[in-house]
N, C-alpha and C positions, 0 to 999 in steps of 0.2 A: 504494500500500500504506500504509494507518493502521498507525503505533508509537503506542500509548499509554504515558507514561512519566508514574510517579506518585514525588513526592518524599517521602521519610518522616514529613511534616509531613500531607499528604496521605492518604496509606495509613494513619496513628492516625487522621484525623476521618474517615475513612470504613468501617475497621475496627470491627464492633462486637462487642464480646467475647460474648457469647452466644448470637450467631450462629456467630462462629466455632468455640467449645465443643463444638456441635453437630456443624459439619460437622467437625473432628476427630474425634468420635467416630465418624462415618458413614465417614471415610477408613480410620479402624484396624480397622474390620469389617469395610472392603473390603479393605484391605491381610493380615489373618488369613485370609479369607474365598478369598485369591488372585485378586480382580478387580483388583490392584493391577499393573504391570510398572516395579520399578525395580532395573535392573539393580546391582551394590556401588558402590562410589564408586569413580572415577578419580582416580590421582593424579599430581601432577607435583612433583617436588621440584627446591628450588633451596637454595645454602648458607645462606641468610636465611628460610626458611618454606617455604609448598607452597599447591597449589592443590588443591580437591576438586574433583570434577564431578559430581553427580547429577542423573542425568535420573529422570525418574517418569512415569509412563499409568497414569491412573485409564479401565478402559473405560467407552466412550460420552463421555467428557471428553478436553478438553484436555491437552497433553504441557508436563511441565516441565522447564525445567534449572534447577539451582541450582547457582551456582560461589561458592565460598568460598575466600579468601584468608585466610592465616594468616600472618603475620610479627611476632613477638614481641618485636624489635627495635625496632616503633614506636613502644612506649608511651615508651619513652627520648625520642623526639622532639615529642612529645604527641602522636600521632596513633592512631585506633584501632589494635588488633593483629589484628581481624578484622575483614573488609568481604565484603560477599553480595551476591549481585545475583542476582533468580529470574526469569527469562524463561519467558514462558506461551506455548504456540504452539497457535494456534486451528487445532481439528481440521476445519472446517468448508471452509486456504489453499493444496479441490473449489472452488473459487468464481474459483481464481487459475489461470494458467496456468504450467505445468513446464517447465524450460527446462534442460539438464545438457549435459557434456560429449561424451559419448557414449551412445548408446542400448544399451551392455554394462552402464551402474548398472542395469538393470532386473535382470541376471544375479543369482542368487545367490552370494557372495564368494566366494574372495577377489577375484575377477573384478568381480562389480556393491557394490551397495550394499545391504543389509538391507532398510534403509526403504523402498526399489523395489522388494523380491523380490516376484514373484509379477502385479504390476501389471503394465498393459499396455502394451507400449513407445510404441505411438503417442499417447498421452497427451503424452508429453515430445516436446520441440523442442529437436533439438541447437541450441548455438550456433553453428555451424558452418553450419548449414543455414539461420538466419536473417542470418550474413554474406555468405552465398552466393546469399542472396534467393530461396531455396526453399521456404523456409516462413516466415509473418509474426511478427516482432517482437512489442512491445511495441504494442497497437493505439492503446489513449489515457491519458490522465494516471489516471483513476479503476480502469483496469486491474489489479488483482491477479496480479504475478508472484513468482516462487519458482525460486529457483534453488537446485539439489542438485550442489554440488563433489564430485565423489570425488579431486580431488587426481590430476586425470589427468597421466601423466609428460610429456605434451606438452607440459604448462604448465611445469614447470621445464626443461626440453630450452631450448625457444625463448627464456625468463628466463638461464639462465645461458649461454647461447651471445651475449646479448646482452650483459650485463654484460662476457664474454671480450672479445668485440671490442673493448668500449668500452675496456677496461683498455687491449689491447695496442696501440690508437691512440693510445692518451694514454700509456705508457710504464708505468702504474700496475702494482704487485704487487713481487713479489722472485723472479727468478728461480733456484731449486733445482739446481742440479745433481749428483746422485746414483750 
């Protein structure tokens, strides 16, 4: 799987302002027009600032996220107060092979995943099934894979029942008694 990762030095010499002009204008006509899907902003808050999340789907295009960090706190230390980072995902990674936890993300939620509804379960390749050598992995280095998490509870089940042991071998924690 290719990441291209462009540094802000990069992104001005190859940004050209009226090109882009352009295609702003072409977004906000798609965006009035309703070809736009981006659903309000997510937030997360912390006592020092907050995070945004917006995703965006221009159709027949590429899907964005945009996260923005706001901490206003930094400028006291010299450092920005806001920092962004926009991730593009090519709508094209049909080219890559699906790989998930269970074959219920195809469900519609709260059960599966959005982004699966409606798609076809045998597309995806549990993990499960390629530990189990039922179905193939990862075939070569130039392979395009894609893996959709739903945060299945089997992955913190087996995660915190590991750390428990390890605690209670090692003697670590405080034990409560109530």
């Amino acid at each position: 799987m290719e990441f291209l990762i462009l540094s802000e030095a990069e992104v001005k010499r190859l940004l050209d302002l009226d090109d882009m002009l352009e295609a702003l204008a072409e977004g906000f006509k798609a965006l009035t027009s309703g070809q736009v899907c981006a659903p309000p902003r997510n937030e997360v808050s912390v006592p020092a600032g907050f995070l945004f999340g917006m995703p965006a789907h221009l159709r027949g295009d590429n899907i964005a996220v945009k996260l923005v960090s706001v901490f206003h706190g930094n400028h006291r230390l010299g450092i920005p107060g806001h920092q962004a980072l926009i991730c593009l995902f090519d709508s094209e990674i049909e080219k890559g092979r699906l790989f998930v936890e269970t074959r219920l993300a195809f469900e519609p939620t709260p059960v599966g995943c959005d982004e699966l509804k409606g798609l076809n379960p045998e597309i995806g390749t549990e993990v499960g099934e390629v530990l189990l050598n039922l179905r193939p992995g990862r075939q070569s280095a130039n392979e395009l894979t894609v893996y959709k998490s739903m945060g299945h509870a089997v992955e913190d089940t087996v995660t915190a029942n590991l750390v428990y042991k390890r605690a209670k071998k090692e003697g670590t924690g405080i034990v409560v008694n109530l």
